[in-house]
C-alpha positions in Angstrom: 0.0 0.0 0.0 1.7 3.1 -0.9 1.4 6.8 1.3 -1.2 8.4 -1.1 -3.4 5.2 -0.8 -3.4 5.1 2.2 -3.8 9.0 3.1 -7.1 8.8 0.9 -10.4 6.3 1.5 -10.3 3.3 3.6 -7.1 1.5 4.8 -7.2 -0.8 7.5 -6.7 -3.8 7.9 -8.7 -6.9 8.3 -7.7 -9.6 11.0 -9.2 -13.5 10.5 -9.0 -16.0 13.8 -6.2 -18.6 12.9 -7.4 -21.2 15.3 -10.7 -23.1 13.6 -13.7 -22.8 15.4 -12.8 -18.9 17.0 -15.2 -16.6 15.8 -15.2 -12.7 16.2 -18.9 -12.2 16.3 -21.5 -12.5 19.3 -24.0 -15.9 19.4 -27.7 -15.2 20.3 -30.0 -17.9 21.0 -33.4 -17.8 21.9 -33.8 -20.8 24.3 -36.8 -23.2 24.3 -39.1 -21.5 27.0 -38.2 -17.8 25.1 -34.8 -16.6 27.3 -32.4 -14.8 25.0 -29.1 -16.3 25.7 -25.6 -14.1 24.3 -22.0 -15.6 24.0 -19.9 -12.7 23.5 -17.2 -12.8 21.4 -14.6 -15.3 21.6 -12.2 -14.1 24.8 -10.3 -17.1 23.3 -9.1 -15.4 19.9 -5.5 -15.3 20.3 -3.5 -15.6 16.7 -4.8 -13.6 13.6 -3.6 -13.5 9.9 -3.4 -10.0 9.4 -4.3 -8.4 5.8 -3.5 -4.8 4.9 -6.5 -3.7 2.5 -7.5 -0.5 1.0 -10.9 0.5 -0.2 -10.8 3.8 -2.3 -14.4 4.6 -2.2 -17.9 4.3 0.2 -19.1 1.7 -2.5 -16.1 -0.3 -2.8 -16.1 0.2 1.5 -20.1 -1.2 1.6 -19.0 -4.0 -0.9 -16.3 -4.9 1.6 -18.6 -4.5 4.6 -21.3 -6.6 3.2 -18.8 -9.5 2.7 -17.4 -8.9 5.5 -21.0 -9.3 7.3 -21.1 -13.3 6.5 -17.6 -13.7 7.2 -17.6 -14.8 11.3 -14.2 -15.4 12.1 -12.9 -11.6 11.3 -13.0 -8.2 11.9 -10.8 -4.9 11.1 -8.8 -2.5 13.2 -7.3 0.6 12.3 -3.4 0.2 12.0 -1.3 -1.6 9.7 1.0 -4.3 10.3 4.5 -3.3 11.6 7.4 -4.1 8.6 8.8 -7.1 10.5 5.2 -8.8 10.7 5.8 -11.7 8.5 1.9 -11.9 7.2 2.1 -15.6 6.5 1.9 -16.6 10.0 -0.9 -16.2 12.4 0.2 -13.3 14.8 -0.5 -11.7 18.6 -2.5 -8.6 18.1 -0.1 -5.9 19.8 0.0 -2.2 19.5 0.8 -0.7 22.7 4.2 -2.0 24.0 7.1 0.1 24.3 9.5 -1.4 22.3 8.0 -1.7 18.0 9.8 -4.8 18.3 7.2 -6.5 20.7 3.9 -5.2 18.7 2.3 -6.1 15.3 0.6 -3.5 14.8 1.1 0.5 14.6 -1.2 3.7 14.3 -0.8 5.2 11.8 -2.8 8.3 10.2 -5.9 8.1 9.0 -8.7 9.5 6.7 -11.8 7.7 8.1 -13.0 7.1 11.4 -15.8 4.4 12.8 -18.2 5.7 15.0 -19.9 3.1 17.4 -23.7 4.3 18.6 -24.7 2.9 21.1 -28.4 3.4 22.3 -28.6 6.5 20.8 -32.4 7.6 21.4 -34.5 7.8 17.9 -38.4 8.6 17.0 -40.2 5.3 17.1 -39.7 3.0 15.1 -36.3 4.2 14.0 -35.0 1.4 16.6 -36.1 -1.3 14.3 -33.8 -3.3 12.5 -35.3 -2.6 8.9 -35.4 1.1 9.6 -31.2 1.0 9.7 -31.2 4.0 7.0 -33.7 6.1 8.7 -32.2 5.9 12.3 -28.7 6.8 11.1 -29.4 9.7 9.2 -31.7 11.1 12.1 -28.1 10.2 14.3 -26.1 11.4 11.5 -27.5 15.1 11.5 -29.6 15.7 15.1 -27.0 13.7 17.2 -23.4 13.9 15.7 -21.4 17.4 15.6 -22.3 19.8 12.7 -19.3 18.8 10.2 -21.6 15.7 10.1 -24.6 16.7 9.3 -25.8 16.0 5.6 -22.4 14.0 4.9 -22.4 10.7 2.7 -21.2 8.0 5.2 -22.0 4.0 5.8 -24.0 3.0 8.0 -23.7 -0.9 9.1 -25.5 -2.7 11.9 -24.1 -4.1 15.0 -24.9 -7.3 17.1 -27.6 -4.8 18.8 -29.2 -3.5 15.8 -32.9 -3.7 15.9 -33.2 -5.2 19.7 -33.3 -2.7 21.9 -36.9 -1.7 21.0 -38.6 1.0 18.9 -36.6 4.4 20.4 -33.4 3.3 20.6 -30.9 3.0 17.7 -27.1 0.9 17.8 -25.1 1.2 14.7 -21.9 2.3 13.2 -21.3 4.9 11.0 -17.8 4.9 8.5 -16.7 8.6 7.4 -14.1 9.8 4.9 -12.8 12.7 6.7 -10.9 15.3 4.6 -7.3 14.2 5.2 -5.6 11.9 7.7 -5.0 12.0 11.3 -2.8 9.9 13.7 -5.3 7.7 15.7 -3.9 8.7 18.7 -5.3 12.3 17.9 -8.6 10.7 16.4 -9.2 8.8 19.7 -8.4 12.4 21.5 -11.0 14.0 19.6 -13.1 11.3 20.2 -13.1 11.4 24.2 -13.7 15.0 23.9 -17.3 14.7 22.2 -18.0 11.9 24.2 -17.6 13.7 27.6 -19.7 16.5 25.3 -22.0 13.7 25.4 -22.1 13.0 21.4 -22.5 8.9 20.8 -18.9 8.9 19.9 -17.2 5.6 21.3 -13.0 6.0 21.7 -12.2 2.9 22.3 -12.4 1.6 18.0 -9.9 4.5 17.4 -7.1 2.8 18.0 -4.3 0.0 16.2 -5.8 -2.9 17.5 -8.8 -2.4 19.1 -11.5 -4.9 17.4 -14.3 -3.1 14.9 -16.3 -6.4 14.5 -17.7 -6.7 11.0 -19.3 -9.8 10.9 -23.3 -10.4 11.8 -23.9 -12.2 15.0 -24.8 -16.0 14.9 -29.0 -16.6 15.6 -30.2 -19.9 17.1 -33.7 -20.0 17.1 -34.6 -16.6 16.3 -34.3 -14.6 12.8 -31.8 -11.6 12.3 -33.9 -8.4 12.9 -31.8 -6.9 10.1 -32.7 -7.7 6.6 -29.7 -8.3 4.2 -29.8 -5.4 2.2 -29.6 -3.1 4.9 -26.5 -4.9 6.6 -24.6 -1.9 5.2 -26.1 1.0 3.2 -24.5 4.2 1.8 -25.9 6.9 3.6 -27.5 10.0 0.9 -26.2 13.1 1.9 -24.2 16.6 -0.2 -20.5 15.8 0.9 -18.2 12.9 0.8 -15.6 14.2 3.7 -15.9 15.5 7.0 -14.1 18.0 7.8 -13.3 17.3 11.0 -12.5 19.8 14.0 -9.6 18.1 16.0 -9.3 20.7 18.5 -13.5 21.6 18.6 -13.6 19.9 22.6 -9.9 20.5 23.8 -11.0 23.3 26.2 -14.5 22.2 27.1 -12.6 18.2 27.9 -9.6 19.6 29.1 -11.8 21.9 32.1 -13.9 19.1 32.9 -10.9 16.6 33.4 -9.7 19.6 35.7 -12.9 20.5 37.4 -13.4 16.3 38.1 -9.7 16.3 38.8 -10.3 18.8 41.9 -13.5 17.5 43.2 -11.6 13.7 43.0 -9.5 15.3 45.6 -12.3 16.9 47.7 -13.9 13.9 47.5 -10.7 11.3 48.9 -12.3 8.0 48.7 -16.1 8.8 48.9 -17.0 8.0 45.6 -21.0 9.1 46.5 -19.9 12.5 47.2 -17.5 12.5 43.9 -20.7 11.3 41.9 -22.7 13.5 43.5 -20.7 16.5 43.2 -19.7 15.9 39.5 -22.2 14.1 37.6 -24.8 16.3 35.4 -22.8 19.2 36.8 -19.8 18.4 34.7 -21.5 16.6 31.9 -22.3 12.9 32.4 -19.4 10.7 30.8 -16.2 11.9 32.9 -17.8 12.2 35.9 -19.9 8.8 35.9 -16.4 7.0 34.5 -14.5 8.8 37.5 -17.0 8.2 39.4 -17.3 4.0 39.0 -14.2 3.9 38.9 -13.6 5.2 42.0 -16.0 2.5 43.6 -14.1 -0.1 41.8 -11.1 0.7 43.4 -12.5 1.0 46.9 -14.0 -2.4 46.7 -17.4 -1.2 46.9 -20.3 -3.1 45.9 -21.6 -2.9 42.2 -25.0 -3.1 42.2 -24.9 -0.6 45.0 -22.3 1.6 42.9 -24.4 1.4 39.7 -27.9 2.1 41.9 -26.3 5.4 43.1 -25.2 6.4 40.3 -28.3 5.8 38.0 -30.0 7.3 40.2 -28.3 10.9 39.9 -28.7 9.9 36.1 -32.2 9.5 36.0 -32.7 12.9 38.3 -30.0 15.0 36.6 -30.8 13.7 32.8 -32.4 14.8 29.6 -34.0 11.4 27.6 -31.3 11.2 25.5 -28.4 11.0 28.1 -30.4 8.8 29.8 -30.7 6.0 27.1 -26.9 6.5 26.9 -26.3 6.2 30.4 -28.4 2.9 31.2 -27.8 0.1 33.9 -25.6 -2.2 31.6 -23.5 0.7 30.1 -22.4 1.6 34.0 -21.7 -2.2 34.8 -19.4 -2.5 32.2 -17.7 0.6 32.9 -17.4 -1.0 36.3 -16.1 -4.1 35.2 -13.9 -2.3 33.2 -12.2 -0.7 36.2 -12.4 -3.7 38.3 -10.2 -5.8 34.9 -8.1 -2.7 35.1 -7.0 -3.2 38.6 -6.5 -6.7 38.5 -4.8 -6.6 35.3 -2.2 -4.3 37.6 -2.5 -6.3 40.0 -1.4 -9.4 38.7 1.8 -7.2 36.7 2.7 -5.8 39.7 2.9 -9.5 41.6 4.3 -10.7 38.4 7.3 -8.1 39.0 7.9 -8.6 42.5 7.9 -12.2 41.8 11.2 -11.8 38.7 13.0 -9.6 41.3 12.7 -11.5 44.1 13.6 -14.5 42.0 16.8 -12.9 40.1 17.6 -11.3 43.8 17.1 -14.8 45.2 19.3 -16.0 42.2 22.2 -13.4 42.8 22.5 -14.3 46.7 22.7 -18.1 45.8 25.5 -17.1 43.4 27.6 -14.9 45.1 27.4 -17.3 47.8 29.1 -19.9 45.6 31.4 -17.8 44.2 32.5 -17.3 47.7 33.0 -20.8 48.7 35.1 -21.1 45.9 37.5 -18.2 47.0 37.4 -20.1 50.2 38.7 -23.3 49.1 
């Protein structure tokens, strides 16, 4: 792929599960006596074959995506394979170590960005699966920033799409944007308008990070979204957005700050933090602050998550509160409490090299001096 390929339409690349049987899409089953059942995806997926792809236009993108949609065992992410990645053999999907050496993949610019929306409120019965089209436009220009409004774009449904009832819409939306930007600056941007509270998900804007593609596995139960609308070109005046990098800087950068100082007021209370912060300084900072400060204190979850839906269902307009529902604050919870084990476990992990190589370097030295002794 050469630099003006890739500065222009899509490039990505697309990573397939190496191990038979690993899939990168959800499994819903409707069981016998009508429970709905989910398998998320495969916590298993280890080794991907990694292919570097380009797609110059939004049709040749939707012709990828709609392929894509039958094909379980991959998704795409947004960097590229580093130039020691020999693309014949299944690889570890890093980004984010230190040394180049250690990863497979890099960021690298970009000129389009995924946006996950995730219960995003629409007018009934936009939240249906066959009205895909119609709830992403009404997303695309009442719900997104301004640059978006009236762009051509891609909408494609998620493992959501169409069953979370008549009001509320989950989708993605692909843009073109009007030249490239590292990912690290696109994620930036990104955590800005979410703490504006704009259905903007960071966590896809980075080199790794899973955009799954595929259409989730049904037992028992149809796919609310007809084929055709799997992934649709959007109608719209413009191809590009023009996109803003610095449009929430300030607004993010005095939230962080004002959260920062009430973190400190607060100490350990984490009621009084989300008390103090959430719906006064928007909703996403505080409410991730917030959690994660009960996470870290060991405090209950469902007790956590109460209190702080609560203050959302008080403090809220209808949209936030569709955003900010029971099952988005439990996973931000979770996250936090993965977070803390994860350091944790590298922290025990450390102590446990040192003490061994000290361990090591006493039993040595104590043989080297037995043998000046003899």
């Amino acid at each position: 792929m050469t630099k003006s390929t890739a500065d222009t339409g899509f490039a990505f690349t697309i990573c397939t599960a190496a191990d038979a049987g690993t899939l990168a899409t959800k499994k819903i089953e409707r069981r016998p006596m009508g429970e709905i059942v989910q398998t998320d995806y495969a916590k298993s997926a280890y080794r991907w074959y990694l292919k570097p792809q380009w797609e110059p236009t939004l049709e040749a993108m939707v012709s990828r995506l709609n392929v894509m949609a039958a094909e379980p065992a991959s998704m795409v992410v947004m960097g590229e394979p580093l130039p020691h990645v020999d693309l014949s053999v299944p690889q570890v999907r890093r980004w984010a170590r230190p040394n180049p050496a250690d990863n497979s993949l890099a960021g690298v610019p970009r000129a389009w960005i995924a946006i996950d929306v995730d219960d995003a409120t629409v007018p009934p019965p936009l939240g249906q699966g066959n009205n895909l089209v119609a709830a992403a436009i009404f997303v695309r220009d009442q719900l997104l920033p301004e640059a978006f409004s009236g762009v051509r774009m891609i909408a494609t449904a998620t493992s959501s799409t169409g069953r979370k009832g008549d009001t509320l819409a989950r989708l993605r939306l692909w843009v073109l944007l009007d030249r490239p930007h590292p990912v690290e600056v696109l994620k930036q941007w990104a955590k800005g308008a979410r703490a504006s509270d704009y259905p903007v998900d960071p966590a896809v804007m980075q080199a790794g990070q899973p955009i799954y593609t595929a259409r989730p596995i049904f037992v028992g139960m149809a796919d609310p979204v007809p084929a055709c609308m799997r992934a649709v070109v959007l109608p719209g005046e413009r191809e590009r957005v023009a996109l803003d990098i610095a449009e929430f800087e300030v607004s993010y950068a005095a939230s962080m700050s004002r959260v920062k100082t009430a973190t400190m007021a607060a100490g350990s209370d984490w009621r009084s933090l989300l008390a103090a912060t959430v719906g006064v300084n928007g909703f996403c900072i505080p409410l991730e602050q917030g959690l994660g400060a009960a996470a870290r204190a060991g405090a209950d979850m469902t007790e956590a998550v109460g209190f702080a839906l609560t203050l959302v269902q008080e403090r809220a307009d209808p949209d936030r509160k569709a955003q900010y529902t029971e099952q988005w604050m439990r996973a931000a919870f979770r996250s936090f409490q993965r977070r803390d084990q994860e350091g944790a476990a590298r922290i025990a992990a450390a102590k446990a090299r040192i003490f061994t190589q000290t361990t090591t370097t006493k039993a040595n030295a104590v043989q080297r001096q037995k043998g000046l002794g003899k």
